[in-house]
C-alpha positions as CSV (number, residue, x, y, z in Angstrom):
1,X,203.8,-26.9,99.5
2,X,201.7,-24.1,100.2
3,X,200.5,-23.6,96.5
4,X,199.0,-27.0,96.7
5,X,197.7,-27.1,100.0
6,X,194.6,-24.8,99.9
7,X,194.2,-25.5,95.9
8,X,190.5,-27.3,95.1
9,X,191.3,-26.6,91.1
10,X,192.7,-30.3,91.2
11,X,194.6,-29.8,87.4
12,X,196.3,-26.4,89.5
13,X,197.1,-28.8,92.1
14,X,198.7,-31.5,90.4
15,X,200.6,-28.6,88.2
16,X,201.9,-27.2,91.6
17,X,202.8,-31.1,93.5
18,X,204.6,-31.7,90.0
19,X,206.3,-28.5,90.2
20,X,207.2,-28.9,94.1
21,X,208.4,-32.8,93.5
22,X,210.7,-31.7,89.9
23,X,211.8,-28.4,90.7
24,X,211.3,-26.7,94.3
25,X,211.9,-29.8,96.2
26,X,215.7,-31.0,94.5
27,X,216.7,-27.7,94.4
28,X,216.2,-27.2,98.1
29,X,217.5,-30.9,99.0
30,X,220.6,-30.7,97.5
31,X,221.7,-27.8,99.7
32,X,221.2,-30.3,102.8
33,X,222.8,-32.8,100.3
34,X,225.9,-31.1,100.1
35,X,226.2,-29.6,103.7
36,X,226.0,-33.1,105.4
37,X,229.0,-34.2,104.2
38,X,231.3,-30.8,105.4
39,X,230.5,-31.4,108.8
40,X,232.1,-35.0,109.7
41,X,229.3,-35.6,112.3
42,X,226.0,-36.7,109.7
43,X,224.3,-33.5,110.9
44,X,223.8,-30.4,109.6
45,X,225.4,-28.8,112.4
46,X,229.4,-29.7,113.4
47,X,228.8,-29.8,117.0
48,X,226.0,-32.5,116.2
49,X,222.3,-33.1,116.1
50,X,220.6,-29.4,117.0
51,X,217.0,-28.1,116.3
52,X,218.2,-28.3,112.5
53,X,218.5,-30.9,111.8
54,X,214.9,-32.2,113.8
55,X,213.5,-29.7,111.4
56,X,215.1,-31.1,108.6
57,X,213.9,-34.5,110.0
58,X,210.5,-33.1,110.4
59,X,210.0,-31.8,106.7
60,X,211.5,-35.0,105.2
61,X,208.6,-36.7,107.1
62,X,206.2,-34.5,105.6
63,X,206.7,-35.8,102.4
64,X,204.9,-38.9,103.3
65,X,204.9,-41.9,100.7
66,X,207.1,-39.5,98.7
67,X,209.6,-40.0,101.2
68,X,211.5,-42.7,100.0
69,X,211.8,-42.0,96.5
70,X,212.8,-38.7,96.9
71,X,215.7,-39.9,98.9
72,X,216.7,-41.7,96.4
73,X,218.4,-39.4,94.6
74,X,220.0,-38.1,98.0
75,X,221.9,-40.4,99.4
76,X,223.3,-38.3,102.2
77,X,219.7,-37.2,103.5
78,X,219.0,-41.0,103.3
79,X,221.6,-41.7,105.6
80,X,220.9,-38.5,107.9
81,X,217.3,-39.7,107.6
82,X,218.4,-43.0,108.9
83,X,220.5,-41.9,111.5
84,X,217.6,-39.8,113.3
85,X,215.6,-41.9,113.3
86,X,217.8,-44.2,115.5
87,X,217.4,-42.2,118.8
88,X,215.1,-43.5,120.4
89,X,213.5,-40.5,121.7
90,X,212.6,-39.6,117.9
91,X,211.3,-43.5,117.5
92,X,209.0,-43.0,120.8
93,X,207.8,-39.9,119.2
94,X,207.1,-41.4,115.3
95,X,205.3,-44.0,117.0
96,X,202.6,-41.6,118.4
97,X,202.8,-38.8,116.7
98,X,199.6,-38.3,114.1
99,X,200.1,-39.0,110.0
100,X,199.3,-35.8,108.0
101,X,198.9,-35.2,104.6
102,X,201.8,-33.3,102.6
């Protein structure tokens, strides 16, 4: 993310988002992909939902309108992504919290 971030070449930047979406991203996801399942509880952590995992939430969020295809191809961050988002303490905080730009 951070090689597109600050980039105002805008053929380097779409170079770097394709890169991110096709490469970086997938690789990185499928390590959470894998680990949810082990645990039994839908979190990344076997005790249940920890700072983690609200990370985890908080960089799937990042990804914007990207967000949904990208869990397509995920289906156990969909369903952790789903879960969060069920407290209600995370919904309060969704609903006022600012939309930024990936």
């Amino acid at each position: 993310a951070r090689a597109f971030r600050g980039e105002t070449d805008e053929e380097r930047k779409k170079e770097a988002i394709h890169k991110f979406q096709t490469e970086t991203a997938p690789k990185n996801l499928s390590l959470f992909e894998a680990r949810l399942p082990k645990t039994g509880t839908g979190f990344l952590s076997t005790s249940g939902l920890s700072y983690a995992d609200l990370h985890l939430f908080a960089l799937l969020e990042a990804f914007g309108d990207q967000k949904t295809s990208t869990l397509e191809h995920f289906p156990n961050l969909k369903k952790f992504d789903e879960n969060i988002k069920k407290n209600s303490r995370i919904t309060e905080w969704l609903a006022r919290s600012p939309v930024t730009e990936f």
